[in-house]
N, C-alpha and C positions, 0 to 999 in steps of 0.2 A: 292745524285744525283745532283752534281751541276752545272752539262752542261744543264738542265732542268729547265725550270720554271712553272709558272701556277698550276693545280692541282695533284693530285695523280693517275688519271683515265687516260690513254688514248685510243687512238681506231687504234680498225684495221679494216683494208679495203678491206677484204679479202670478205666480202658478198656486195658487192658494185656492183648492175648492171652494167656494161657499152653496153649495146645495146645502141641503139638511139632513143628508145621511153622513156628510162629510164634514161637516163643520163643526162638530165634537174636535175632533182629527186636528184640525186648520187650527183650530185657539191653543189647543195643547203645542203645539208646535212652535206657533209667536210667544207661548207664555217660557217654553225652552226656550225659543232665541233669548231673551230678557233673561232669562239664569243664567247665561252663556255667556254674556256680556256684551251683547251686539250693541254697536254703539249708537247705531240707525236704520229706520224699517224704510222701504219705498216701498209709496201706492202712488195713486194717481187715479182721476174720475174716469177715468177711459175703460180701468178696468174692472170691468162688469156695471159700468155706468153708477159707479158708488157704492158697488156690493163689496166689494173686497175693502174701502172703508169703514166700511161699518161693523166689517168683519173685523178687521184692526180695532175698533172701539170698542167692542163686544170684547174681546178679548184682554185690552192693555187696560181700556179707560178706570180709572186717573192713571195717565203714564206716567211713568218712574221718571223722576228726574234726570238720570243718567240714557234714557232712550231718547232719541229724537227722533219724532214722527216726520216724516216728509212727504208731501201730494205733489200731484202737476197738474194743469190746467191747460187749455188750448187748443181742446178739442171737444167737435160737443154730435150727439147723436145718439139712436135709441137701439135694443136688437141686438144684432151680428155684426161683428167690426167691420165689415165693407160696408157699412151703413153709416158710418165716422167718418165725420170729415173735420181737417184743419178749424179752427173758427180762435180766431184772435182778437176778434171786434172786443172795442174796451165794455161795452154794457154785454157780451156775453162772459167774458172774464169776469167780471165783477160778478154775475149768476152764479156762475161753479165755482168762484171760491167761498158764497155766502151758502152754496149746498156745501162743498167739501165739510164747513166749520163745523156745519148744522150734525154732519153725518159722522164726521172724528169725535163729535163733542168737544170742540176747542172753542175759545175766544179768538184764539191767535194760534196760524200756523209757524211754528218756529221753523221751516224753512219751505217755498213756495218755492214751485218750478216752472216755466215754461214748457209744457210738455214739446212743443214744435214752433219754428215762427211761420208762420202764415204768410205765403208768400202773399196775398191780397188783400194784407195789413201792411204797414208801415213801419219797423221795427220798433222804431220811438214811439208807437200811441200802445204795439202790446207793451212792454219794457215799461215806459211810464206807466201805463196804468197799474201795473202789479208794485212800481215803486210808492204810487199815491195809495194803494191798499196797506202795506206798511207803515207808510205816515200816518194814516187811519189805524194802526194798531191792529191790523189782520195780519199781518205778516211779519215774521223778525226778522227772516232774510230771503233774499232771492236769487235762484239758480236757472240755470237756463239746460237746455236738454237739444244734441244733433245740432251744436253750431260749428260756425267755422271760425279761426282766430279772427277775421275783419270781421264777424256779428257780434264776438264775445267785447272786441274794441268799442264797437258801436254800444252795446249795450252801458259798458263800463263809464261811455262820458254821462249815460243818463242816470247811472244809480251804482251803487256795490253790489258786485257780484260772488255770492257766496260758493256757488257749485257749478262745475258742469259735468252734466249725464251723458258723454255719446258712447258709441259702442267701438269699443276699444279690448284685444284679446288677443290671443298668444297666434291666433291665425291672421289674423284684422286690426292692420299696426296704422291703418290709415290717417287716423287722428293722431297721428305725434306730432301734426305741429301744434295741433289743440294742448294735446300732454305737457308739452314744452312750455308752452306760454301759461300755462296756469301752476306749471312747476315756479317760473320766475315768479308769479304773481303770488301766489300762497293761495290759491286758488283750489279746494278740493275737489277732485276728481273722480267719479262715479262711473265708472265703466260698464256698460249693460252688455248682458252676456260672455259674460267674464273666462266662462267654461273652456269657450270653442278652443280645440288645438287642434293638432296634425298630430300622427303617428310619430316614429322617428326616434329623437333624444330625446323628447317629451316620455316616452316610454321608457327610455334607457336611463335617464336619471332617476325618475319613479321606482324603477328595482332598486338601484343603490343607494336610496333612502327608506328602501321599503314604507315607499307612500304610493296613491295614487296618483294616476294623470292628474286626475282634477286637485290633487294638493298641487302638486309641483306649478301644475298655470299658475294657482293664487300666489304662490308666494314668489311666482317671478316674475306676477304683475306690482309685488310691493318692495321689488325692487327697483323696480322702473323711475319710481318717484315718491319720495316724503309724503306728497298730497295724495296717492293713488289710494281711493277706500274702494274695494270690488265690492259690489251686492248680488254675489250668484244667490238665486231664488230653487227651490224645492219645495217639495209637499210629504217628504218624509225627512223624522229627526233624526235617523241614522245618517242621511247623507247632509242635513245640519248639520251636526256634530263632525263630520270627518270633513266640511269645510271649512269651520273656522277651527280646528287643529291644525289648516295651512298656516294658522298667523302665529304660529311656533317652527316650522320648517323650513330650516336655516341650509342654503343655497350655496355653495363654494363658489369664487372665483373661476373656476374651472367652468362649474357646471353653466355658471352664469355667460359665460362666455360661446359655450358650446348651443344654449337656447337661442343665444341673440347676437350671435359673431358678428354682424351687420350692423347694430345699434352702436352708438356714440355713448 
């Protein structure tokens, strides 16, 4: 991951109030991620239809060199999320990335997402188009978000592929062969909802580190893989801060083994 600095944790900002009683709250909190060393925030237009962008810009703008900002795009609609649908068409793409710009205050996203592929698109017209926004200098790199290794392949003869986002977590191992193929690739990997586990030795190694669940997940999701960067998301800095404290809590052989007796 070498467009990246900082640590192995970053966050997403997808539980991020932005009302106006809370959004005092929400900027102090991104502005602790960035003293913290998070090395990338995720947003995306979907949520709050560009309010949580703007909230990130409100907050960071001019980001720090050492942050990278990242959106996603590929969905479009107005309201309550059951009012969202899919939309991959290349002139709506090209809409929401020229709002995203508008709403980060960027010129250039340094890294675009795919939020979904649209199954009534054509992978090649969403994929190319988000490639030709980069050749245009909107975009530095692009990521794709919920694929499967044959979309990630497909994607990959149309452009470089910087990330992929699926949901992958100490309960929800479904995408290892995604994990796999983006380990071989140098591919970084973005697990969404990084948190979820099961009771068990998930608890049991937590006493014997005197850490929590939610440390022990993270830092046995970074041993899964070099490229694995988790962005568990919150809306308070105490459970910030004792998240990325996982990217210090160091996992014995043993322990590792007892989480994941089953893995290769």
């Amino acid at each position: 991951m070498p467009y990246l600095s900082g640590g192995r944790i970053g966050f997403g900002a997808m539980q991020l109030p932005t009302s106006p009683e809370a959004r005092e709250s929400s900027v102090l909190l991104l502005r602790r991620a960035v003293e913290l060393g998070v090395p990338l925030i995720d947003t995306a237009y979907l949520y709050g239809g560009g309010a949580n962008e703007e909230l990130i810009a409100e907050a960071l703008h001019p980001y720090p060199a050492d942050v990278l900002i990242t959106t996603k795009v590929g969905v479009s609609g107005s309201g309550p999320l059951s009012d969202w649908r899919l939309d991959g068409r290349p002139d709506s793409l090209r809409r929401q990335v020229d709002g995203c710009l508008q709403r980060l205050r960027l010129e250039r996203i340094e890294l675009l997402q795919l939020h979904r592929v649209d199954p009534s698109v054509p992978l090649a017209d969403q994929v190319g188009t988000l490639a030709e926004l980069a050749a245009e200098g909107k975009a530095a790199r692009i990521g794709l978000s919920e694929v499967s290794v044959d979309e990630l392949e497909q994607a990959r003869r149309i452009t470089e592929i910087a990330t992929v986002q699926n949901r992958y977590n100490f309960a929800d191992r479904t995408h290892e062969p995604v994990l796999r193929a983006c380990t071989r690739l140098g591919i970084t990997f973005l697990p969404w909802r990084p948190l979820a586990h099961e009771g068990g030795e998930v608890d049991a190694v937590a006493a014997e580190l005197s850490a929590t669940a939610a440390q022990v997940v993270l830092a046995w999701l970074l041993t899964r893989s070099p490229v694995m960067l988790p962005i568990p998301g919150t809306s308070s800095v105490a459970h910030l801060e004792e998240n990325l404290a996982a990217g210090r809590l160091r996992l014995t052989a043993d322990q590792q083994s007892r989480l994941a007796p089953d893995s290769s």
